[in-house]
C-alpha positions as CSV (number, residue, x, y, z in Angstrom):
1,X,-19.2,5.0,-47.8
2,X,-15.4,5.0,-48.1
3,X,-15.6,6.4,-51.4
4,X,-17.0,9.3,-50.4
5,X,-13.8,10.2,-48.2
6,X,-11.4,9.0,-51.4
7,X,-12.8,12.1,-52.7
8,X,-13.0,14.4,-50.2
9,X,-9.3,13.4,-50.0
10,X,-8.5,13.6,-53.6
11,X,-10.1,17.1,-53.5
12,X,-12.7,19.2,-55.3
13,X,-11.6,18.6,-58.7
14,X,-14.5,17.2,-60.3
15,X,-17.1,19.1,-58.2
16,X,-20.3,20.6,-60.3
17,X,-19.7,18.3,-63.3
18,X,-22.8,16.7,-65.3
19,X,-21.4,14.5,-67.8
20,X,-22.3,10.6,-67.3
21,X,-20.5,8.7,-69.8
22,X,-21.8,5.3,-69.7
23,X,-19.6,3.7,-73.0
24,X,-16.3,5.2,-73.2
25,X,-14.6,4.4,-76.3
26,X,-11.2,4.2,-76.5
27,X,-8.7,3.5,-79.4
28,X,-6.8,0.3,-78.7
29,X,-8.5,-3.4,-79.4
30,X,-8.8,-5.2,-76.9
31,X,-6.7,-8.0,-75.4
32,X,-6.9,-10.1,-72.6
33,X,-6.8,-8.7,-69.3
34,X,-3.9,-9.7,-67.7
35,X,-1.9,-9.4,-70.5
36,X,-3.4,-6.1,-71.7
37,X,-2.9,-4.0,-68.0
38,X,0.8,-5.7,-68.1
39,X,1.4,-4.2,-71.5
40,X,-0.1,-0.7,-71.0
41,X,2.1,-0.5,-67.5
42,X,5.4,-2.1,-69.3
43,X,4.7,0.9,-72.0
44,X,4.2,3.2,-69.1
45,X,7.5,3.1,-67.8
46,X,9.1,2.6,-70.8
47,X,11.7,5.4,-71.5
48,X,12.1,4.8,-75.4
49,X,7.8,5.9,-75.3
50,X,7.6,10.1,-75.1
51,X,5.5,10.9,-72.0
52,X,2.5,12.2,-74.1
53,X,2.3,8.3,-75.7
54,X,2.8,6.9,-72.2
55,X,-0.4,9.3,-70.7
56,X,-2.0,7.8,-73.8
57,X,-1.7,4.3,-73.1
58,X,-2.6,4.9,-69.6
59,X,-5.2,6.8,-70.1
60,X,-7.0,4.1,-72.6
61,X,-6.6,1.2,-70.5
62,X,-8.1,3.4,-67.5
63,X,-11.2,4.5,-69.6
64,X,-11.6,0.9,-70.8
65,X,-11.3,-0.8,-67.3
66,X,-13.6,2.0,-66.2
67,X,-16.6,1.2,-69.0
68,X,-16.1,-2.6,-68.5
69,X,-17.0,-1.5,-64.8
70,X,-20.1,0.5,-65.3
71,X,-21.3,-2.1,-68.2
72,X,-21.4,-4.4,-65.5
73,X,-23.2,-2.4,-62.7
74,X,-25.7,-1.5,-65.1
75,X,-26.6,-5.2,-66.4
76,X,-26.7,-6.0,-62.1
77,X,-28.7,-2.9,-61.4
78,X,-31.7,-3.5,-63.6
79,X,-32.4,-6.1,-61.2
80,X,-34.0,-3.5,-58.4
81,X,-36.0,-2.0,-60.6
82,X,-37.2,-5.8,-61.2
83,X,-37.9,-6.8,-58.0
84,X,-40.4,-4.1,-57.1
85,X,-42.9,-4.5,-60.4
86,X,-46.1,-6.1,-59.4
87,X,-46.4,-8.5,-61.9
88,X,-43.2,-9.8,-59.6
89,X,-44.9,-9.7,-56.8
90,X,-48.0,-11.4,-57.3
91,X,-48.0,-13.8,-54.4
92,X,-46.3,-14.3,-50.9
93,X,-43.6,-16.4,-52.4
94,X,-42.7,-14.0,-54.8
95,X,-42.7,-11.8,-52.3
96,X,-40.3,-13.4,-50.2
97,X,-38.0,-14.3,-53.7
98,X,-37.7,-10.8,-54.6
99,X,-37.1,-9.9,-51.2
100,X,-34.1,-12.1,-50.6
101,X,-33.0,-11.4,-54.4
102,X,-32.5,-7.5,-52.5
103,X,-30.8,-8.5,-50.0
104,X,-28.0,-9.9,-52.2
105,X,-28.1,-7.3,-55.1
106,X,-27.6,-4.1,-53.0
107,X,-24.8,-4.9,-51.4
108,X,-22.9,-6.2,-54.9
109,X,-23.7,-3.3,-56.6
110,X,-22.4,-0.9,-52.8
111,X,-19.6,-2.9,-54.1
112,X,-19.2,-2.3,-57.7
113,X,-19.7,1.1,-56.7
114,X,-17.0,1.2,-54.2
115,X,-14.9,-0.1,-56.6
116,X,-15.1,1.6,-59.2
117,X,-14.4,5.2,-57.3
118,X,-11.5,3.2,-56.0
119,X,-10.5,2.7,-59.7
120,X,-10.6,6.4,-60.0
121,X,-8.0,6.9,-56.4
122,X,-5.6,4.6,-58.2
123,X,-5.4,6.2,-61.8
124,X,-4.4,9.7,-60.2
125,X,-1.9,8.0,-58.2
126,X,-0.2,6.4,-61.1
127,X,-0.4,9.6,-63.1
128,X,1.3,11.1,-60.3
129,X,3.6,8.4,-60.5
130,X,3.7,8.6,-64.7
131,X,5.2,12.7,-64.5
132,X,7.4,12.8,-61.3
133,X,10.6,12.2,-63.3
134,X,9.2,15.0,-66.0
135,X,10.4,18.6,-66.8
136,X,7.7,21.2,-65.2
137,X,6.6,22.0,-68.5
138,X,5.8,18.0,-69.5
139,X,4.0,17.6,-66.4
140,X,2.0,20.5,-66.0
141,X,0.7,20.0,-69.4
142,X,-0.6,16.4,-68.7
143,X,-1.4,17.0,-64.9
144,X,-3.6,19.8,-66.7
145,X,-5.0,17.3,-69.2
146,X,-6.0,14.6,-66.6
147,X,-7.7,17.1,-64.2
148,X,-9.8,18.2,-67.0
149,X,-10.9,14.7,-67.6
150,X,-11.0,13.5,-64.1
151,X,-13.2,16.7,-63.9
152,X,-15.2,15.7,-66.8
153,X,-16.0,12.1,-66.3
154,X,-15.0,11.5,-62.0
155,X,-17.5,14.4,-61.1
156,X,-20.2,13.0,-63.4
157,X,-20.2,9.7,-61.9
158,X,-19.4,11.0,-58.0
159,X,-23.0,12.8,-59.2
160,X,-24.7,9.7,-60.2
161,X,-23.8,7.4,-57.5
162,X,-24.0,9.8,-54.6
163,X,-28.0,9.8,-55.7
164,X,-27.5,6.2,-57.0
165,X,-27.5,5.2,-53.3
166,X,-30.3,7.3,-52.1
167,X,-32.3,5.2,-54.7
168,X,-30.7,2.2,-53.9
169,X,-31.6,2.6,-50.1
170,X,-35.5,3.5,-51.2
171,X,-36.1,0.3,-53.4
172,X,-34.7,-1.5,-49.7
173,X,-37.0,-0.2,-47.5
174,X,-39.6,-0.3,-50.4
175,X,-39.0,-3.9,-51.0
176,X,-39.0,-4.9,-47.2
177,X,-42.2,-2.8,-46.9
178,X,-44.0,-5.4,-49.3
179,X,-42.9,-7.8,-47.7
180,X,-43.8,-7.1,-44.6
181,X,-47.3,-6.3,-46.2
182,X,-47.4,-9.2,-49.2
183,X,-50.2,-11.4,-47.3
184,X,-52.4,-8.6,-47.2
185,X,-52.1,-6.5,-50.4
186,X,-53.7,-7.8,-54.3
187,X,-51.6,-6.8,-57.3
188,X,-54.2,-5.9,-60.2
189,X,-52.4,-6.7,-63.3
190,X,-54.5,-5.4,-65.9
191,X,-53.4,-1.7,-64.4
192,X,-49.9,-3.2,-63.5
193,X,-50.0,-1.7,-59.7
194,X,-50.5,-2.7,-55.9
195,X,-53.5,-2.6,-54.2
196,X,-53.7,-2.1,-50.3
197,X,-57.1,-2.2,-48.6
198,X,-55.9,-0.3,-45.8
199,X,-55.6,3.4,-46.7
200,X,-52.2,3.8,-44.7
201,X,-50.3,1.0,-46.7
202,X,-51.6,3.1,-49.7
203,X,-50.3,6.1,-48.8
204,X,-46.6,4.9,-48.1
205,X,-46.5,2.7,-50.7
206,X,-47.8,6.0,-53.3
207,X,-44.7,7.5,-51.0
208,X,-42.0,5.2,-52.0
209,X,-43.2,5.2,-55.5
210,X,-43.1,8.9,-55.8
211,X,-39.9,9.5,-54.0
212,X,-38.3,6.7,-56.4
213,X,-39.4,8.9,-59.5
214,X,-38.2,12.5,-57.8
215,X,-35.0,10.7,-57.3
216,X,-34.3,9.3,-60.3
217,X,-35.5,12.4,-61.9
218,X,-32.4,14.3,-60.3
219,X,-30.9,11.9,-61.1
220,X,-31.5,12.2,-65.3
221,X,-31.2,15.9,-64.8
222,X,-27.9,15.6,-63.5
223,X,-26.7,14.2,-66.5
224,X,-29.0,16.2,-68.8
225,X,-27.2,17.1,-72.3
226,X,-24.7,14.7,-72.1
């Protein structure tokens, strides 16, 4: 994914980091968007603001555009984990629903995802931007405070998505599995699980499940603590 390369690009910075912050709360009410991300840039550049008050207002806008972000990918995202319970899928049509449902999710959320670490390329440019005109001493002291959180939070969430994909890319081939296989398998609802009379189906679909849990297993223990 392009992403990937922004980061490569951007460098190692947040390499190793485990923290997934999911609601970031930040200091200013809120305002309307336009408006708001005109205001924060107008007190950006404005000279009668000290640096450290222009990092600040930077800085909250870009953890508040970033939240609003991941609150949105995680409302679209439960929708995968939807498609492939069997109480979904208890007849061809459904099938075929949920199927097509997948088709159009994981793309979005590819998307929102590309997005997003896009969001991330652009806020280390404008800091860039933000301390060019400062002393050394001014801009090493913020370059060393936004590396610390672009360490924190950027590394966390390179973490999450780099295995959010693998999962993604399993509940798609899970999903067109069962649809390939819906006329022939019975869901038993009282035990909430998908039966296959052939013992092959039920050995890859017991495959998909499993590798679904290992992954997102990594994928809470990547985040553990935090």
């Amino acid at each position: 994914m392009k992403w990937v390369l922004v980061f490569i690009v951007m460098g190692a910075l947040a390499a190793g980091s485990s923290a997934f912050l999911l609601d970031v709360e930040v200091s200013q009410s809120p305002a309307p968007e336009e408006e708001k991300e005109e205001v924060v840039q107008q007190e950006e550049s404005d000279p009668e603001l000290s640096i450290e008050k222009q990092f600040e207002n930077f800085l909250n806008e870009f953890l508040r555009n970033v939240n609003e972000q991941v609150k949105d990918y995680k409302t679209q995202r439960k929708v995968l984990a939807e498609t492939i319970k069997p109480l979904n899928l208890r007849s061809p049509a459904y099938v075929e629903e949920n199927y097509m449902l997948m088709q159009r999710t994981a793309p979005e959320l590819r998307q929102k995802m590309e997005a997003l670490m896009q969001t991330f390329s652009q806020a280390g440019n404008r800091v860039e931007a933000l301390i060019a005109s400062q002393p050394p001493e001014a801009r090493d002291a913020i370059l060393k405070e936004w590396q610390q959180m672009e360490k924190k939070r950027v590394g966390a969430y390179i973490s999450f998505f780099l295995i959010e994909e693998d999962l993604i890319k399993v509940y798609e081939q899970l999903m067109g599995f069962y649809y390939q296989t819906s006329p022939v398998f019975k869901v038993d609802v009282e035990n909430d699980r998908i039966v296959f009379d052939n013992a092959e189906d039920e050995v890859r679909n017991l495959a998909f499940l499993k590798t679904l849990d290992k992954l997102s297993e990594k994928q809470a223990e990547a985040v553990k603590g935090q």
